[in-house]
N, C-alpha and C positions, 0 to 999 in steps of 0.2 A: 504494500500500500504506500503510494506516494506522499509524501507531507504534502501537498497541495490538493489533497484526495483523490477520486477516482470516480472512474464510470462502473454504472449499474445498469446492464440491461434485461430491462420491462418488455413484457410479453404478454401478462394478462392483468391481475388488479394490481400490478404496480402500472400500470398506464392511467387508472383511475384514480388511485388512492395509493399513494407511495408510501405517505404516513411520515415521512422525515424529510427535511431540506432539501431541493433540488433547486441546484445553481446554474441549471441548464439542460436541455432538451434537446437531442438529434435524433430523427430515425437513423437507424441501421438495421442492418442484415446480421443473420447468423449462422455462418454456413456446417453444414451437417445434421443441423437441428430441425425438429420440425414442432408446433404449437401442438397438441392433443390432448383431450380430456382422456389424460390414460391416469390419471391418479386417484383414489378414491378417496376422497374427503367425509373424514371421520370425525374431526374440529369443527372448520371453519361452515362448512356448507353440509356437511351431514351429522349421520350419528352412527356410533357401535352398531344398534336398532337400522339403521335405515341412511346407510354412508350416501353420500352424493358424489359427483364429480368436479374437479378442478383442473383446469391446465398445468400442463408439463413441458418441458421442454425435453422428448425423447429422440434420440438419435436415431438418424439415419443418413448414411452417406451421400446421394441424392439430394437431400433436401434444402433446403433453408427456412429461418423464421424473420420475417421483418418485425421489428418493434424499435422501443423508443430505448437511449441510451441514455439515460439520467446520470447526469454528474454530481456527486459530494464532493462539498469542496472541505480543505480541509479543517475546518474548524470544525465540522462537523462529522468529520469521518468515523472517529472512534464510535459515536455515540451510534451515530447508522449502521455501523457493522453490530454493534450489541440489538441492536434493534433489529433490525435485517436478522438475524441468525435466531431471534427469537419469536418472530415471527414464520420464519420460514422452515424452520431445523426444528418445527414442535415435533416430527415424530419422526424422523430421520428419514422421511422419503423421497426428500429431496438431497441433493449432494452439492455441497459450495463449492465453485469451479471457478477461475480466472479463462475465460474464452476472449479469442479473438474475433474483433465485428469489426465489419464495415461500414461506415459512416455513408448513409445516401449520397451524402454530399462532397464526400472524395474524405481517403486515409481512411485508418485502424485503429483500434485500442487494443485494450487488454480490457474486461469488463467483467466484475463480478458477475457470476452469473448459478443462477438454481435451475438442477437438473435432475432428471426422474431417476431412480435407484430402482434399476429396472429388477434387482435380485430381493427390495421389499416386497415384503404381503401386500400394501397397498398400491403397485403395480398392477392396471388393469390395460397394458398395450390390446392394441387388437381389436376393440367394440365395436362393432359398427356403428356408424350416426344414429340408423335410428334407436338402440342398446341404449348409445348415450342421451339421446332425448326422452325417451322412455325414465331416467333415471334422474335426470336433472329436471325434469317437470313438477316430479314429484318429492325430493329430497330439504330438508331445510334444516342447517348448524347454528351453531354460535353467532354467525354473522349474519346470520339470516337465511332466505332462501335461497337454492341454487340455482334458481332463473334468472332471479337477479342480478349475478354474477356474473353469466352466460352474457343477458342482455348490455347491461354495462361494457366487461370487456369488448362485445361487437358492436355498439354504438362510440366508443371511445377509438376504435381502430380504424371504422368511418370516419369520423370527424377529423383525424386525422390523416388519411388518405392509404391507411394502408388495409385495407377490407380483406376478412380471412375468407372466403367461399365456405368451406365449413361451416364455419363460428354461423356465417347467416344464413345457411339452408338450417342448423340448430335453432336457430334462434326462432324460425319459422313454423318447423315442426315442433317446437315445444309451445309456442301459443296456438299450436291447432290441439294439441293437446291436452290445453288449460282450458278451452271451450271447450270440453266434452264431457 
């Protein structure tokens, strides 16, 4: 970690709700990665009873993920990484990684970055969209419902110009879903 802090790249509710300081905004790219509700949320958006799903950042050689590159600067570093690791590292299904992105707008970093621990329990690669709308329609944790989260992340991705196709065929079938 640099004394002048670092980037953090956001993917899903850190694009809405980062919760700590950000001294600046770039899209970037993440190459190898791809966005996927392959994690089962036990915390935040589900329950032991009735998990829900949340985005992951799981790998795959082919792919890439666009999202935002949020900068800490560094007065605030310390405190965002205790913060960051404790929001994120609540059940170790994610993994703290330094990746390198690509800035839309030209150059690289190095950027914190959380990613799916594909060998936990809470690893669900592999569901199909409608598996995962089927389960996010109906799921709701600690932070609320798991449509909410869904819708959010793809209305924030819009706004910003980077629209997942996924995220919004989900986002679709799950309010067909909520009308029935």
């Amino acid at each position: 970690m640099a004394a002048d802090g670092y980037w953090v790249f956001g993917y899903g509710s850190l694009l809405w709700n980062p919760g700590f300081p950000v001294a600046e905004t770039r899209p970037a790219r993440l190459i190898g990665w791809h966005r996927s509700f392959c994690m089962s949320s036990i915390h935040h958006r589900g329950t032991d009873a009735h998990p829900g799903l949340v985005l992951a950042l799981d790998a795959q050689p082919d792919a890439h993920c666009d999202g935002l590159a949020l900068r800490v600067d560094g007065a605030h570093a310390a405190e965002t990484l205790t913060y960051l690791r404790d929001r994120e590292l609540i059940s170790s299904a994610y993994i703290e990684t330094w990746q390198s992105a690509e800035f839309h707008d030209g150059g690289q970093a190095k950027m914190l970055t959380y990613v799916i621990n594909r060998d936990h329990a809470q690893y669900l690669g592999g569901l199909s969209l409608e598996r995962q709308a089927r389960i996010i329609a109906g799921a709701v944790g600690g932070r609320g419902p798991n449509d909410e989260y869904l819708y959010n992340t793809a209305a924030h991705l819009t706004d910003i110009g980077l629209a997942d196709p996924d995220l919004d065929w989900l986002v679709a079938r799950v309010r067909m879903i909520a009308e029935v």
